[in-house]
DOTI-273399 format. One record per residue (C-alpha): residue number from 1; z, y, x. Coordinates in nm, 2 decimals. Layout:
! residues N
r n = NUM; up = Z; north = Y; east = X
...
END
This chain:
! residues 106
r n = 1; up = 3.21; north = 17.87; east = 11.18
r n = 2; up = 3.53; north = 17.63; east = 11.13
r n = 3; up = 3.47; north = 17.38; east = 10.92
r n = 4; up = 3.56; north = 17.43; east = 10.54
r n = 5; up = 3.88; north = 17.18; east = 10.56
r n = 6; up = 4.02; north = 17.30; east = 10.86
r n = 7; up = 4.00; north = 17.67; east = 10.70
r n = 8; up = 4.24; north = 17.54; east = 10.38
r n = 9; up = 4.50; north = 17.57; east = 10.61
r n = 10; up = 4.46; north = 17.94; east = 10.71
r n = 11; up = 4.76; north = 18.10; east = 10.59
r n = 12; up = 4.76; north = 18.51; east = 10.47
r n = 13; up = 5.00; north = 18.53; east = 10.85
r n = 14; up = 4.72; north = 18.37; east = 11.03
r n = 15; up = 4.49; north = 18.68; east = 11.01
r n = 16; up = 4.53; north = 18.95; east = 11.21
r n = 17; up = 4.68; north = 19.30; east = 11.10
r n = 18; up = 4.40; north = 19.54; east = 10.96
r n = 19; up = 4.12; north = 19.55; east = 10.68
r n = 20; up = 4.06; north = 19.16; east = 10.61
r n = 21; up = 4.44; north = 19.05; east = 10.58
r n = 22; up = 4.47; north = 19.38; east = 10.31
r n = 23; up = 4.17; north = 19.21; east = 10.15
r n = 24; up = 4.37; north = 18.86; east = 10.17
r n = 25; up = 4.65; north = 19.06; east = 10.01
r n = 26; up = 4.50; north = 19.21; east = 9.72
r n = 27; up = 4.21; north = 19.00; east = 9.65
r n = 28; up = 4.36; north = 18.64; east = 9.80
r n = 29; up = 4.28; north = 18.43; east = 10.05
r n = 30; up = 4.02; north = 18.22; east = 9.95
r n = 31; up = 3.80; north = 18.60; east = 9.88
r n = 32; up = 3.93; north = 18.73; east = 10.24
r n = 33; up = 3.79; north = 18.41; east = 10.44
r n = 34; up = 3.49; north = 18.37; east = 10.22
r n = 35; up = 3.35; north = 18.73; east = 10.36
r n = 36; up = 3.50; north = 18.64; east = 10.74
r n = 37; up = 3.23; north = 18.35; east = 10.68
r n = 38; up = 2.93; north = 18.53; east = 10.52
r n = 39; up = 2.99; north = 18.86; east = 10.67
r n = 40; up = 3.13; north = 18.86; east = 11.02
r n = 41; up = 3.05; north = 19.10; east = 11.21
r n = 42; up = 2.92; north = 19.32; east = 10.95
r n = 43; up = 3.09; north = 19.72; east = 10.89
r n = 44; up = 3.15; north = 19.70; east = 10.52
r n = 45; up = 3.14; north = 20.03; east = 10.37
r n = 46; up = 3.28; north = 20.06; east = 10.00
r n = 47; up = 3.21; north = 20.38; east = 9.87
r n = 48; up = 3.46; north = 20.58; east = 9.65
r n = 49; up = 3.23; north = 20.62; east = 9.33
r n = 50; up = 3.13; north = 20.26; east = 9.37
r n = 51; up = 3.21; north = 20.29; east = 8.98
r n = 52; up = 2.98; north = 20.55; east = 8.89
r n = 53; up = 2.73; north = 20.41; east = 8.68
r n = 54; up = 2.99; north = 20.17; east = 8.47
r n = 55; up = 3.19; north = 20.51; east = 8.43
r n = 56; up = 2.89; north = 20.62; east = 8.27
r n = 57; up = 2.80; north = 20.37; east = 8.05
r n = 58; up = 3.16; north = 20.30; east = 7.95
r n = 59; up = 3.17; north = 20.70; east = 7.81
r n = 60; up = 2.81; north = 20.67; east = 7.65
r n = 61; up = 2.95; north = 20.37; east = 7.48
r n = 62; up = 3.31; north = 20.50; east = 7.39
r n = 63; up = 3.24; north = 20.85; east = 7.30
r n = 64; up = 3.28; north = 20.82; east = 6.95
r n = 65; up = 3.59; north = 20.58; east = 6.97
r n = 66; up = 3.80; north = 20.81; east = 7.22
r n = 67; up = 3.84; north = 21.18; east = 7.29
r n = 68; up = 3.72; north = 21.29; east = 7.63
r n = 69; up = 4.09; north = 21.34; east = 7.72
r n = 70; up = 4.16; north = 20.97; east = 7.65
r n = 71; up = 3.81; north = 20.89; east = 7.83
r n = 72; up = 3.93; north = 21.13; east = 8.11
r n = 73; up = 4.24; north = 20.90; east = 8.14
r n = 74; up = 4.12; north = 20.59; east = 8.10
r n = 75; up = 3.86; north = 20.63; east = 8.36
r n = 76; up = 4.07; north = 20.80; east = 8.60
r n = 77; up = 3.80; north = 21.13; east = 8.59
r n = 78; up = 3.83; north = 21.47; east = 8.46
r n = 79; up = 3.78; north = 21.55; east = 8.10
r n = 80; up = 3.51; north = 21.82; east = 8.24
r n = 81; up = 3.33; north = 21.50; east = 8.42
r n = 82; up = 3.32; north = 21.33; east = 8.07
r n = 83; up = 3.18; north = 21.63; east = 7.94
r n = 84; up = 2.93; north = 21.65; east = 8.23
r n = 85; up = 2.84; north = 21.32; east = 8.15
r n = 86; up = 2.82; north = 21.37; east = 7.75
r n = 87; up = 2.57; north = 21.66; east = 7.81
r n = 88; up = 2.33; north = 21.48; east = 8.07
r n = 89; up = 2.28; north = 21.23; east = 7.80
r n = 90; up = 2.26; north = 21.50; east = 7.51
r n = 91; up = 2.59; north = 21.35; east = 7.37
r n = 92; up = 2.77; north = 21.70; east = 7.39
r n = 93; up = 3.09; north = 21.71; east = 7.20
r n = 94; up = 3.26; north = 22.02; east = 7.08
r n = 95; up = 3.54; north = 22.11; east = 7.30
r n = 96; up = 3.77; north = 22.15; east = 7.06
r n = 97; up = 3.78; north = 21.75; east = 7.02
r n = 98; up = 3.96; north = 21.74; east = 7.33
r n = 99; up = 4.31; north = 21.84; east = 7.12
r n = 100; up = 4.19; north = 21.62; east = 6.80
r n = 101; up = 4.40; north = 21.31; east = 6.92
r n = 102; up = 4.71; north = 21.50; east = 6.93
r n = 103; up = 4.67; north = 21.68; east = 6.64
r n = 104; up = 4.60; north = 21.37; east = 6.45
r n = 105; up = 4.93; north = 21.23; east = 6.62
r n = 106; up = 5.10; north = 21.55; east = 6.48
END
């Protein structure tokens, strides 16, 4: 591998079009050329529920503060996926508080 103060001078241009200069991009260099060193020549595979199990923690824990609707939004899911959720860990809410933020707001 090049040597650690040669790579400070890798610039975001350097890198070739495709998956590691997005990564530069969005995450910043120093992230991008720290898994070009530990990881070359690896397939990296980030799956799209990579979140799952904080998604259901974070509604276990915020059930009682939000409505599944503002949990639902918050998290990006559907409010029927926080109800899934809610029953699997016998935290079922009535239905009906899906409307109780708005009509509080009312």
């Amino acid at each position: 591998m090049v040597h650690p103060d040669i790579l400070r001078n890798v610039r975001i241009e350097d890198l070739p079009d495709g998956d590691v200069r997005r990564i530069a991009e969005r995450c910043g260099l120093e992230v991008a050329l720290s898994l070009v060193e530990g990881y070359s020549g690896l397939t990296i595979y980030i799956p799209r529920n990579t979140l799952h199990g904080f998604v259901r923690r974070y509604v276990r824990e915020n059930h009682r503060r939000l409505s599944p609707k503002e949990l639902a939004l918050a998290l990006n899911v559907t409010v029927s996926h926080v109800y899934s959720i809610l029953r699997e860990n016998g935290m079922a809410q009535n239905q009906a508080s899906l409307f109780e933020s708005e009509e509080k707001a009312a």
